[in-house]
C-alpha positions, 0 to 999 in steps of 0.5 A: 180921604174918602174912597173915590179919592183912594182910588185915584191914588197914584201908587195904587195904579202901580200897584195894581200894573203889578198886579196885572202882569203877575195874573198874565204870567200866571196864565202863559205859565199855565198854558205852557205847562198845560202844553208841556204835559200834553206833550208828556202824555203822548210821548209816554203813550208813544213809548208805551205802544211801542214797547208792547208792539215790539214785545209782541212782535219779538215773541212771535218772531222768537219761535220763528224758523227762518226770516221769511216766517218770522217776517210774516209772524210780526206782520200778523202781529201788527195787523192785530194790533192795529185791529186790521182784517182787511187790505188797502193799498195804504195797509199794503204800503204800511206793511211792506215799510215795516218789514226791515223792522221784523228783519231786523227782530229777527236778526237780533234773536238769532244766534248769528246776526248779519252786520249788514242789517240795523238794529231794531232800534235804528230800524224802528226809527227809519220806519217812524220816520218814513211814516211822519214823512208821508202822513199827516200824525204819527204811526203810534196814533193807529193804536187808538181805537175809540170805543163808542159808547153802548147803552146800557139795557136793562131787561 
């Protein structure tokens, strides 16, 4: 048999089909697990920044002598982190929306919490939520400052 007439052998078209679907399973399974880890990635960046923002917050409220300093303390906090120096009406809004989330710091460092207020947890969430709803990322996303790259000169 020579090799143009092996090539035309039915079962190697079987075998190469076979061969075929295992390269495009392959692939889907590589773009989903490329997906899925992307996916990882910032909800671990997310949480992380949350974390540090929370901990942040909560050392600052902790010194605090009542709801109204502790309050402004975590706003500070947060316009830190977010590099803010500056108002706009949308950083108004944003801070305005975050203030059950210090309220509710306060509450859960203090001696006496109220019963009426939610946990910072659930205020955390309430926040998160009312952010994804009226924008298009999410609030965790603020927390990316690029840094352009600067040259490096020699003197």
């Amino acid at each position: 048999m020579t090799a143009t007439a092996a090539a035309t052998v039915p079962f190697l078209d079987l075998f190469e089909a076979a061969a075929g679907e295992t390269e495009a399973a392959e692939s889907r399974y590589r773009r989903e697990a490329a997906q899925r880890i992307q996916q990882l990635e910032q909800e671990r960046a997310f949480a992380f920044r949350r974390l540090n923002l929370m901990r942040a917050i909560a050392e600052a409220v902790a010194g605090a002598e009542g709801e109204e300093i502790a309050v402004a303390s975590a706003l500070v906090v947060l316009r830190s982190k977010l590099g803010w120096s500056a108002d706009s009406e949308a950083r108004t809004e944003l801070l305005s929306r975050f203030t059950p989330v210090a309220q509710a710091v306060f509450h859960a460092l203090t001696a006496a919490p109220d019963a009426k207020a939610l946990s910072v947890p659930e205020a955390l969430a309430a926040f998160e939520a009312w952010y994804a709803g009226n924008r298009p990322t999410p609030f965790w996303v603020l927390f990316e400052h690029y840094i352009p790259e600067t040259p490096q000169v020699d003197f």
